[in-house]
N, C-alpha and C positions, 0 to 999 in steps of 0.2 A: 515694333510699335504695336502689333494688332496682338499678340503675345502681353505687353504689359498692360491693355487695354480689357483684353480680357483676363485676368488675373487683379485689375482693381477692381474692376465688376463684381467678380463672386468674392473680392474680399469685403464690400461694403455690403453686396446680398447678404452673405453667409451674418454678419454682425449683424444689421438692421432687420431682417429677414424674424429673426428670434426674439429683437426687442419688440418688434411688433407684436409675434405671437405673446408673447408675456404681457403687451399691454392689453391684450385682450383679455385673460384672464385676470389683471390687475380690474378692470373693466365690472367682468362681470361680479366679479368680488364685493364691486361696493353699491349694485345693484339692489334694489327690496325684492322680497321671494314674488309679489305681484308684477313684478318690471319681467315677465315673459318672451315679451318680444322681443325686447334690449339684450336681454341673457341671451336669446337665440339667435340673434345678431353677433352676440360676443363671439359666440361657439363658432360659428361659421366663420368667422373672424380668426380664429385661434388656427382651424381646420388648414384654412387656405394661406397662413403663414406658415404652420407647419410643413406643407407638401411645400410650398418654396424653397424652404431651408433644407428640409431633404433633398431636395431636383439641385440645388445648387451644389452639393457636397459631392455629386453625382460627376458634374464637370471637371473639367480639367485645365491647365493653362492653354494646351495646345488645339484645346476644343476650338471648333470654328467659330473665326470673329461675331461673322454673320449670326449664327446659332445662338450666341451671348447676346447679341444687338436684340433677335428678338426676344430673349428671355429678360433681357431689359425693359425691353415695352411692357410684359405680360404684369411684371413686378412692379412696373410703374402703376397701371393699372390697377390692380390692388392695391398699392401703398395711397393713392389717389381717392380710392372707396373708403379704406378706413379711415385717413382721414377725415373725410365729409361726415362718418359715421361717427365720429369723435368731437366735429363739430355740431352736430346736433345733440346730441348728449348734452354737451355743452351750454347750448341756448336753452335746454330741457330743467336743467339747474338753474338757469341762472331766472329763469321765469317763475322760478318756484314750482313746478310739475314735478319734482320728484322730492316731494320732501319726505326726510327719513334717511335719505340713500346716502353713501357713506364715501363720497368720490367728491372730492374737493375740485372744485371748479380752477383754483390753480395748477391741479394734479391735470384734468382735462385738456385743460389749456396747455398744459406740456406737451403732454404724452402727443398733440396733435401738432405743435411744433415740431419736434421731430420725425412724424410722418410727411411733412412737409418737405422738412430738408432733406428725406431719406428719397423721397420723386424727384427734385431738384437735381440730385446728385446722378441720378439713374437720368436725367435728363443731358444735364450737361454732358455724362460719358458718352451718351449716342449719339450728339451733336459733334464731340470734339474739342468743346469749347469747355476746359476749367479756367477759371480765373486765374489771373496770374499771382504767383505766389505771392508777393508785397499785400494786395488787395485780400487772398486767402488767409495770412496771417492775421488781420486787424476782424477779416467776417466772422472767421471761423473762430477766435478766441470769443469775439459778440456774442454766438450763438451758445458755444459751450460754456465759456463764465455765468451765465442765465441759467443752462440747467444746472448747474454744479449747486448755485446758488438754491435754484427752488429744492433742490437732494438734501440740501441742511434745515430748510424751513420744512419738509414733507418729516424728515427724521426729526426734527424737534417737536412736532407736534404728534406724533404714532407712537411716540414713548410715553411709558405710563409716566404722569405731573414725578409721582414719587421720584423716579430716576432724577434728582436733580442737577448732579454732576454732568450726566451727559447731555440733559437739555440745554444746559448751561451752554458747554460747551457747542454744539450743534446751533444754537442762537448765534456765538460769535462765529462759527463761521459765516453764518449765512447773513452778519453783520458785513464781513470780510469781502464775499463774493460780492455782494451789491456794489460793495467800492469798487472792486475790481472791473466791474460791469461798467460804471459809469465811466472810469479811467479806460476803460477798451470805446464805449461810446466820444467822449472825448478827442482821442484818437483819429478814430473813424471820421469826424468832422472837419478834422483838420488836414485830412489827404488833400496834394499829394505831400503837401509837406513833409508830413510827420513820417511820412516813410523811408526814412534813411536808418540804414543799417544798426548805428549806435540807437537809436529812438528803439526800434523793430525789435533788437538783443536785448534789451533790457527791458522791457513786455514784454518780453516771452519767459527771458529768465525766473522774472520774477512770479509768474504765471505757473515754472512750471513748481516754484518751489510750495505755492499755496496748494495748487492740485493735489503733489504728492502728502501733502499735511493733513488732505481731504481725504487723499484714497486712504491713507494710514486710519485712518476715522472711522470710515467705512467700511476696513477689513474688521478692524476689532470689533465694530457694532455687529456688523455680520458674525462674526466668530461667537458674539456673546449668546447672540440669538440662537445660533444653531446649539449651542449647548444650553440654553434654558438659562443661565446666568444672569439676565437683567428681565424687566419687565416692561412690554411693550403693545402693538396691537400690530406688529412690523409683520407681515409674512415673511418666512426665510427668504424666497425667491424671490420678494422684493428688494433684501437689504444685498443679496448677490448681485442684481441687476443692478443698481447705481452702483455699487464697487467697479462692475465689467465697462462702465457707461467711461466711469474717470480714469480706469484705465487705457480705454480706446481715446481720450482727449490726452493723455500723457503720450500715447505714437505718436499723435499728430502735432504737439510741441516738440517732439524729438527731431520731426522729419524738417523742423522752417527750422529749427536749433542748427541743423546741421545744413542748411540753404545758407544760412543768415553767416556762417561758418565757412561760406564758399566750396563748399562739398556737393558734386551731382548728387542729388536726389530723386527719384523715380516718383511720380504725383500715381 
C-alpha cells in the first residue's frame, strides 16, 4: 500500500506539477509590459514548479513513504500560493485594474480551479482518505466536463474570426460539454440514488466517447498550429497543454470504466 501510495503521489506531481508551471507562463503571457510585478510573480511562479517536476522525476516508487508524505506537503504549499496568486489576478480583472491585458477572467478562473483540485488531491493522499469511487466518478467527471468545456470556448475564441470552420466547430463543442456538465450536475443531485452501476456505465461511456471527439479536436488544432497551417493567436504549448489535460481525463474514464466493469483497480 505505502508503494501504491507513493507512486500515485509523483504520478499526480509529475502531471499537475508542469501544468502549473505552464500556467504560469500562460500567465504571464497575457500580462501588459507595465504589469512588472505580476510578470515577476509569474517567473517565480514558473521557477518553483519547475524545480518540483524536476525533484519529482528524481523519486522512485520504492522511495520512502515518509519522504513523498513530506514532498506532498511542500507541493501542497505551492500549489496553495499559486493559487491565491491566480486568485488575485483574478479580482485584479475583474475590478477593472488591468485593462489591456490579455487573460480572460474565465481562463483565470480555470487555470485556478485546477490549482485547487491539484492541493485537494495532495491533500486527500496524506490523509488516506480518497473518496470512494461511486462518489469520485460523478466529482471528478463535474470537475473535468467544466474544463474540457472552458478548452472549447478558450479555442473558439484565440482562433483567428476567419478560421470559421473550426470556430464553428469548437463553439459546438463547447455547446456539447455544457450539456454534459449540467447532466454530470444532475446526477450529482441525485446521489445516492443515481449511483447504480447501469446509471454510473452509461456516464461515463458516454463521457468517454465526447472526450475522445474532444482530444481528436485538439490533436489536430495543435497539429495545425505547430505547422503554421491555420490562423490563430493559440500559443503551441498552449494548444499541447489542453490536448495533455483530455488526455489525463480519458485515464481516469478508463480506470471507473474498468471499476464499473468489476475489475480491481489501483486509485
Amino acid at each position: 500500500m505505502s508503494d501504491m501510495f507513493v507512486v500515485r503521489s509523483l504520478e499526480e506531481i509529475r502531471f499537475w506539477s508542469r501544468i502549473m508551471k505552464e500556467h504560469s507562463f500562460f500567465l504571464r503571457l497575457g500580462f501588459r509590459c507595465e504589469d512588472t510585478q505580476l510578470i515577476h510573480e509569474a517567473n517565480q511562479f514558473y521557477a518553483v514548479f519547475e524545480q518540483i517536476e524536476l525533484k519529482s522525476h528524481a523519486y522512485e516508487a520504492n522511495t520512502d513513504p515518509q519522504t513523498i508524505s513530506q514532498f506532498n506537503e511542500e507541493v501542497y504549499t505551492a500549489a496553495s500560493y499559486i493559487w491565491a496568486f491566480k486568485r488575485k489576478v483574478l479580482g485584479l480583472i475583474l475590478s477593472c485594474q488591468l485593462p489591456g491585458a490579455n487573460n480572460f477572467p474565465l481562463l483565470v478562473d480555470h487555470v485556478s480551479r485546477e490549482a485547487n483540485y491539484f492541493r485537494n488531491r495532495l491533500a486527500e493522499l496524506n490523509a488516506g482518505r480518497l473518496e470512494p469511487l461511486p462518489d469520485a466518478i460523478i466529482d471528478e467527471n463535474v470537475f473535468f466536463l467544466k474544463i474540457m468545456a472552458d478548452h472549447a470556448k478558450f479555442i473558439g475564441h484565440l482562433l483567428d474570426p476567419s478560421e470559421r470552420k473550426l470556430v464553428e466547430q469548437a463553439r459546438e463543442f463547447s455547446h456539447d460539454f455544457d450539456q454534459l456538465v449540467f447532466q454530470a450536475i444532475d446526477l450529482s443531485s441525485m446521489r445516492p440514488r443515481s449511483q447504480t452501476v447501469p446509471l454510473l456505465s452509461q456516464f461515463v461511456d458516454q463521457n468517454q466517447v465526447s472526450v475522445k471527439s474532444l482530444r481528436d479536436f485538439k490533436k489536430t488544432a495543435r497539429d495545425l498550429i505547430n505547422d503554421c497551417r491555420i490562423k490563430s493567436i493559440i500559443h503551441p504549448l498552449l494548444a499541447d497543454h489542453v490536448f495533455r489535460e483530455a488526455e489525463h481525463f480519458l485515464v481516469i474514464l478508463e480506470m471507473f470504466e474498468q471499476f464499473l466493469r468489476g475489475q480491481d483497480v489501483q486509485r
